[in-house]
C-alpha positions as CSV (number, residue, x, y, z in Angstrom):
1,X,98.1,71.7,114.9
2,X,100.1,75.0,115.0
3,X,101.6,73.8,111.4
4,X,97.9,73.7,110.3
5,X,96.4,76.8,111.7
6,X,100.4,78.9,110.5
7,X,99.1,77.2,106.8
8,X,95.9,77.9,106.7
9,X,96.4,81.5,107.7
10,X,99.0,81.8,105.3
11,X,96.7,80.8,102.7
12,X,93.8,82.9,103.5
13,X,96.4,85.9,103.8
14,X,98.1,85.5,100.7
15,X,94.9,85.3,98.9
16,X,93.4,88.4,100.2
17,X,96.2,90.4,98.5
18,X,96.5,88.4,95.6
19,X,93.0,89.3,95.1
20,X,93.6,92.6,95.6
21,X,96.5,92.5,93.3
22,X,94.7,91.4,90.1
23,X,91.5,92.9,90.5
24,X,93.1,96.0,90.2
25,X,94.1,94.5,87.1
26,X,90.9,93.1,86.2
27,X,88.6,96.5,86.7
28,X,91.5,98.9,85.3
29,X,91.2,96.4,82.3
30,X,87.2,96.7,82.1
31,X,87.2,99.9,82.5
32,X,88.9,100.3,79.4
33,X,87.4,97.9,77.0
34,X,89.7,94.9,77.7
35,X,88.3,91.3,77.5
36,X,89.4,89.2,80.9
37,X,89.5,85.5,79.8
38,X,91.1,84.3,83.2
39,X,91.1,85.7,86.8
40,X,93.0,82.6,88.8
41,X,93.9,82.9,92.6
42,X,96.4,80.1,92.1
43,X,98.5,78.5,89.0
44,X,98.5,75.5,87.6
45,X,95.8,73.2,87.4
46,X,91.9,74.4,88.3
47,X,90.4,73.0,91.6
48,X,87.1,74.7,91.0
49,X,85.6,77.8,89.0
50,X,83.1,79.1,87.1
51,X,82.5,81.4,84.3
52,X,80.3,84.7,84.5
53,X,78.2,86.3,82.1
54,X,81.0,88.4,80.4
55,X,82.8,85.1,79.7
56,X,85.7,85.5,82.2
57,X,87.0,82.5,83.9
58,X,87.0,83.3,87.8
59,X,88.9,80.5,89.4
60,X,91.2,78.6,92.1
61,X,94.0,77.0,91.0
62,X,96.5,74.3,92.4
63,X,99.7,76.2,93.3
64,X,98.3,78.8,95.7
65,X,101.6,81.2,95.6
66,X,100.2,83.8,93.4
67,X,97.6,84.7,90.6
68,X,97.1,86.0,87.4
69,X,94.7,88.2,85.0
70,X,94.6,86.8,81.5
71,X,93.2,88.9,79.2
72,X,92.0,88.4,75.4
73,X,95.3,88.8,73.3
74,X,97.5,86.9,75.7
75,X,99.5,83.9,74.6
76,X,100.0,83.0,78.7
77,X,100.1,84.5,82.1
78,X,102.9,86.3,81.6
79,X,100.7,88.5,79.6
80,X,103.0,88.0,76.2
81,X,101.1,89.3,72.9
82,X,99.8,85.6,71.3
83,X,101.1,87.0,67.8
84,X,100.7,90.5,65.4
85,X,97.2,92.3,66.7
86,X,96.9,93.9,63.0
87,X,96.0,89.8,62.0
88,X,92.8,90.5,64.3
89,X,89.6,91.4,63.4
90,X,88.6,94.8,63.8
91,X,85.4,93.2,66.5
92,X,88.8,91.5,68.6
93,X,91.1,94.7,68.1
94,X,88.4,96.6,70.5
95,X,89.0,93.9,73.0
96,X,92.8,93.1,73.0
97,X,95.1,94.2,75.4
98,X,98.1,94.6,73.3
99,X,95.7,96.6,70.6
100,X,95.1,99.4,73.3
101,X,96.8,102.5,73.6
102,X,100.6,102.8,75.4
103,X,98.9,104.8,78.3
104,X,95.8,102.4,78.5
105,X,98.2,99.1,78.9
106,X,100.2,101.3,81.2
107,X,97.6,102.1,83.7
108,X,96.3,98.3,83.5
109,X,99.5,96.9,84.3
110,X,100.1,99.5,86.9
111,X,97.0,98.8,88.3
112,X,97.9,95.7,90.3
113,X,100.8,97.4,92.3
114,X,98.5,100.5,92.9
115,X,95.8,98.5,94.6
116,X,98.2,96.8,97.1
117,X,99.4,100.4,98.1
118,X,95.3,101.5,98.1
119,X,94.2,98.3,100.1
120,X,97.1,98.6,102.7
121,X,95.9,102.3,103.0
122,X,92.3,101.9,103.5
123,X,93.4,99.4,106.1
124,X,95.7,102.0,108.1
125,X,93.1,104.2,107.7
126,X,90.5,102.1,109.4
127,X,92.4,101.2,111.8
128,X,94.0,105.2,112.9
129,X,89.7,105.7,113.4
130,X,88.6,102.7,115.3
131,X,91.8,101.4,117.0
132,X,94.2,104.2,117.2
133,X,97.7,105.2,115.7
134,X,100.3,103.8,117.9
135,X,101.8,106.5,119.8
136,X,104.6,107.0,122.7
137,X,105.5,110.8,123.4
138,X,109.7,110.6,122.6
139,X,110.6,110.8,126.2
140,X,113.2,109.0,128.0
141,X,112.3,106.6,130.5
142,X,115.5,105.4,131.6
143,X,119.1,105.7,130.0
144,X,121.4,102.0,129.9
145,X,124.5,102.3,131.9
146,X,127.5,102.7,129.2
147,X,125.3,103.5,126.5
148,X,125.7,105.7,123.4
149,X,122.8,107.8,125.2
150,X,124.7,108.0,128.3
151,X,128.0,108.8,126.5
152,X,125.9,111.8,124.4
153,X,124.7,113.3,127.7
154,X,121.1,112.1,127.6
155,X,119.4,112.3,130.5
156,X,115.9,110.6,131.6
157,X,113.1,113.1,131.2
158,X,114.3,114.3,128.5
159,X,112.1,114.8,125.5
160,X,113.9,114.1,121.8
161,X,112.2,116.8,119.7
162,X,115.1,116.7,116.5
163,X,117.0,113.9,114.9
164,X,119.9,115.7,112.2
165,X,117.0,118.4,111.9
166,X,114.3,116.1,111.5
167,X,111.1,117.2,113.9
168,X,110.2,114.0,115.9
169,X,106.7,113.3,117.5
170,X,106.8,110.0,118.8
171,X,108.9,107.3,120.3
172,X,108.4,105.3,117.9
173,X,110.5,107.5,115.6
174,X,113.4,107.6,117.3
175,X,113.5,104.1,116.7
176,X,112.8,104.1,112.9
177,X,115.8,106.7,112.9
178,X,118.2,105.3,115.3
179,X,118.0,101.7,113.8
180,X,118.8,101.8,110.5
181,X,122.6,104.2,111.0
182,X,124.5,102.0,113.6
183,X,127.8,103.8,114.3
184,X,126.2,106.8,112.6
185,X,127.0,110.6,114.3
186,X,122.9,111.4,114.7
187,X,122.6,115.4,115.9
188,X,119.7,115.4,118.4
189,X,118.2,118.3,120.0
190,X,116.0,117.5,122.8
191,X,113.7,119.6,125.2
192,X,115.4,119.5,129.0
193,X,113.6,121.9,131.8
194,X,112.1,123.9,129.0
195,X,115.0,125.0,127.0
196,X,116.7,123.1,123.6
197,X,119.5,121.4,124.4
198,X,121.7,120.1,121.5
199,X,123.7,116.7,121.8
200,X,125.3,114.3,119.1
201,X,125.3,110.7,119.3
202,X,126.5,107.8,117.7
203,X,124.5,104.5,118.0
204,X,126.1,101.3,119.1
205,X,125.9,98.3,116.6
206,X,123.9,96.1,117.8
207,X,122.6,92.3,116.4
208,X,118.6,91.6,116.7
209,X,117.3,88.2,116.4
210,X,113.6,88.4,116.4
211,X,111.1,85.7,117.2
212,X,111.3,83.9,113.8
213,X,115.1,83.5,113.9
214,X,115.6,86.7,111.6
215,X,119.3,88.5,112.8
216,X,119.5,92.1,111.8
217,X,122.3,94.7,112.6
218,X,120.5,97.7,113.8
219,X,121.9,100.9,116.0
220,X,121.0,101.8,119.5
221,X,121.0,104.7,121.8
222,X,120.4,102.7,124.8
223,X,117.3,104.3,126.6
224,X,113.9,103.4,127.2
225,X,110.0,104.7,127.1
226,X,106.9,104.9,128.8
227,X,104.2,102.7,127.8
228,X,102.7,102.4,124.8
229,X,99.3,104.3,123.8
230,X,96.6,104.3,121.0
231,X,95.6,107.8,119.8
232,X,92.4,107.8,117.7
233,X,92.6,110.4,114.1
234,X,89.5,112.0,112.6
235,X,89.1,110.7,109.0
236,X,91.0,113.5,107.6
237,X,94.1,113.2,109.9
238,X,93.7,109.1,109.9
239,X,93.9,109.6,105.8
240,X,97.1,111.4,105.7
241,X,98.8,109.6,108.5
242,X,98.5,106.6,106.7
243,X,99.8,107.7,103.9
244,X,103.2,108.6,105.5
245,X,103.3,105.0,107.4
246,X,102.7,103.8,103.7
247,X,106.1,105.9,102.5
248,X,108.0,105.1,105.7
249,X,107.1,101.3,104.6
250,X,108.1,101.4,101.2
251,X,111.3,104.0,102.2
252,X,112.5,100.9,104.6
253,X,111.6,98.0,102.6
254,X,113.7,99.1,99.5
255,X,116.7,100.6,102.3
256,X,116.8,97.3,103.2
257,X,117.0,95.7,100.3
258,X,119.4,98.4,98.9
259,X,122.2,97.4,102.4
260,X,121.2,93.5,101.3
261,X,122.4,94.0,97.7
262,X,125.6,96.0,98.7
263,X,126.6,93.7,101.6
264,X,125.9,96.0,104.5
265,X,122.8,93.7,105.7
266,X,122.7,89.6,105.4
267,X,120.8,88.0,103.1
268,X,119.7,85.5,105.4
269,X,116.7,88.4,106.5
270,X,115.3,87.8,103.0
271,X,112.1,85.6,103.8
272,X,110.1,83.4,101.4
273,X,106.8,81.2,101.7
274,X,107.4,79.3,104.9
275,X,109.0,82.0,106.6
276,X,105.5,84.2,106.1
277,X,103.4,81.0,106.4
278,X,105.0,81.0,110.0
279,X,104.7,85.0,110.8
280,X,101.4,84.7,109.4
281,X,100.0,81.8,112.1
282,X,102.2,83.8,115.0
283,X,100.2,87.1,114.0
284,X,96.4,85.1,113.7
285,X,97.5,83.9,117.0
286,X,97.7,87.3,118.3
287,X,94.6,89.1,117.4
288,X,92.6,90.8,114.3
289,X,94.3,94.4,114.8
290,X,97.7,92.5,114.7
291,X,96.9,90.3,111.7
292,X,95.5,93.8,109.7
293,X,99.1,95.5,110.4
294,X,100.8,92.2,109.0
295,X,98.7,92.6,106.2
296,X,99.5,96.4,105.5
297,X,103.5,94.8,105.5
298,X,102.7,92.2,103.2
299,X,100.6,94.5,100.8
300,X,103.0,97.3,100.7
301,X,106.1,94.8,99.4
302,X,104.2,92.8,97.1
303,X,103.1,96.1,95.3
304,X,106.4,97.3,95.9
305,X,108.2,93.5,94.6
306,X,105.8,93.7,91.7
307,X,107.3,97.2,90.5
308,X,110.7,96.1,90.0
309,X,111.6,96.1,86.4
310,X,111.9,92.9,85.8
311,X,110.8,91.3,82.6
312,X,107.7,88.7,84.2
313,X,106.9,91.2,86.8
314,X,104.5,94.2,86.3
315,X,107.7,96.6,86.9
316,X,109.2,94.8,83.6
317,X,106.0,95.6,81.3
318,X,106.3,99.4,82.9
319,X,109.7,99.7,81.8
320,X,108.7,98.0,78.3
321,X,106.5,101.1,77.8
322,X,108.3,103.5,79.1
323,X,110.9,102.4,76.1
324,X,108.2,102.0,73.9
325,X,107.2,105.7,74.9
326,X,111.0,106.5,74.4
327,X,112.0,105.0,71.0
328,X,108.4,105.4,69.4
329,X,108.0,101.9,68.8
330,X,108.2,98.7,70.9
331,X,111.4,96.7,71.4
332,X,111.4,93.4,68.9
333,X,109.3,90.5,69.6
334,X,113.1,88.4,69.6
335,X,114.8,91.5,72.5
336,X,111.4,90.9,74.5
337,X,111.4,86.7,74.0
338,X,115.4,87.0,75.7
339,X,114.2,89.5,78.6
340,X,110.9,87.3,79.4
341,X,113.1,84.3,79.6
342,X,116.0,86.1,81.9
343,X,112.9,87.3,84.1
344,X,111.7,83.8,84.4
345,X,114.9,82.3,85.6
346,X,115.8,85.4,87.9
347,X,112.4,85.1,90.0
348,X,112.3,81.1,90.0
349,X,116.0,81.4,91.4
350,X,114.9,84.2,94.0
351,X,112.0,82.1,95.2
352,X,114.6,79.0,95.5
353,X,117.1,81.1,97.6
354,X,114.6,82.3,99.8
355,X,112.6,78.8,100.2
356,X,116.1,77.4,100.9
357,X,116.8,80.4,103.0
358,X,113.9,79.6,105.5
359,X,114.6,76.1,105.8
360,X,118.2,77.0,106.9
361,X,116.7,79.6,109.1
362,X,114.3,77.2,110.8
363,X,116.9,74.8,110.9
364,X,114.9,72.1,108.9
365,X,117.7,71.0,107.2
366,X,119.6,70.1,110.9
367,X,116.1,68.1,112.5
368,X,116.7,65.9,109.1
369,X,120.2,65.4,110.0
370,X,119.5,64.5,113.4
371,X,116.8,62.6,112.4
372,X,119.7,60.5,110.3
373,X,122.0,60.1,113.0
């Protein structure tokens, strides 16, 4: 029963934001004339659909990892031009993608990115009103016998106010700081009896395995906090502290990625479809307010995944233009054939290594064995 209920609010996740995703797409491409044959939640094979009065397709399709916007012009769902626009007619020129001008493609394609970013916003946003921004004041509770605190001079009551000259405001903070540089020399200045004390410290490394088997090497100081609270925003205040938990989110997605590709991180923390099919039932489980800040995650690195330049992704069309922009022209239909096809194979051999990834991770592969034996 908890496979079903992980599944099904997997599913019901995953196409919120693909929804999202594309009809960013879809109205960006309206909005500027383009004809939408196809919006699918889903590839492959239809389940059900139907067609509205502008002739677009809206449908669900078989393979629910995904979704795509065709649009008039397109030879597939990779959005490839189906062959010379100058051998349309001057009534399907005004409706073709590829016959629209460089910055008009641009902002369609870039439109699918942007509304993850947007929706994850207007989340946050909601949220900082009605629920409240988490918040702990950055005081120390208690400092761990041994610890890189102790060892810097820390003391319990006292409040962190700097981090290498960085103005801190909550707990919470000190954490995003601290993790990330393990064995790192951090300068901290914090508030003791009313005067500025300054200390240096350098975090112990530490290995976190969290409650879906994920191990990460992350720094620690070694004290505690109080408990947690909720502070409420105003609209104004909620609207631009989201925004800065939307660039600490995309700053520490692609930090991690960045330690992954250089060796510093393992790649075993890269998750695919059955590792967020099983975060996804854990957060359902755990209420609406925990679900929405899953979401936020999810939104922020599929608009962040789809950016990357890679030929297949939206990222890869970007950079297209930006050389079409560059050179005056586009690159050759052969140069663009060879990059589509080198996209294709790099993300079907990404979404193999993290499948396989899970599996190993959930240790699926060792219940077979037993199973065997």
């Amino acid at each position: 029963m908890e496979i079903v209920s992980s599944i099904l609010a997997f599913l019901v996740i995953l196409t919120v934001l693909v929804f999202v995703h594309e009809m960013g797409h879809f109205l960006v491409a309206r909005r500027n004339g383009v004809r939408v044959e196809v919006f699918s939640i889903g590839f492959g094979k239809e389940i059900f659909g139907w067609t509205d009065k502008s002739k677009t397709r809206w449908k669900f399709s078989m393979v629910p990892l995904g979704g795509y916007v065709k649009m008039f012009g397109d030879t597939n769902v990779a959005s490839q031009p189906s062959g010379d626009v100058s051998d349309l007619s001057a009534e399907d020129q005004a409706v073709a993608f590829h016959a629209k001008r460089l910055d008009q493609r641009f902002w369609i394609v870039a439109a699918g990115p942007l509304a993850n970013f947007l929706f994850a916003w207007l989340i946050l946003v909601g949220l900082f009103v009605t629920v409240g921004q988490q918040f702990t004041p950055p005081e120390v509770g208690e400092v761990m016998p041994g610890s890189a605190a102790e060892v810097a001079g820390l003391l319990p009551g006292d409040f962190i106010v700097e981090l290498n000259g960085v103005d801190i405001e909550r707990f919470e903070e000190v954490q995003r700081f601290i993790r990330p540089n393990p064995e790192v020399p951090i300068d901290i200045v914090v508030l003791r009896d009313g005067e500025r004390v300054a200390l240096t410290a350098v975090p112990k490394l530490s290995e976190l395995t969290n409650n879906f088997g994920m191990t990460q090497k992350i720094g620690l100081l070694g004290i505690s906090r109080g408990g947690v609270e909720y502070v409420q925003h105003g609209v104004v205040k909620a609207i631009w502290r989201a925004g800065g938990e939307i660039l600490f989110l995309s700053r520490a997605t692609l930090e991690a990625l960045g330690e992954i590709i250089v060796g510093n991180r393992s790649a075993s923390e890269l998750g695919g479809p059955v590792r967020i099919a099983q975060m996804s039932g854990v957060y359902a489980n755990a209420g609406l307010v925990p679900t929405l800040g899953f979401m936020v995650m999810l939104s922020v690195t599929l608009g962040l995944i789809n950016l990357f330049p890679i030929p297949m992704l939206d990222g890869g069309h970007l950079l297209f233009y930006i050389i079409e922009f560059a050179r005056g022209r586009p690159l050759g239909a052969r140069a663009q054939e060879y990059s589509f096809r080198i996209g294709i194979a790099l993300v079907f051999s990404l979404m193999i290594f993290v499948t396989l990834n899970d599996l190993i991770q959930l240790e699926v592969f060792d219940f077979i064995k037993n199973l065997a034996t």
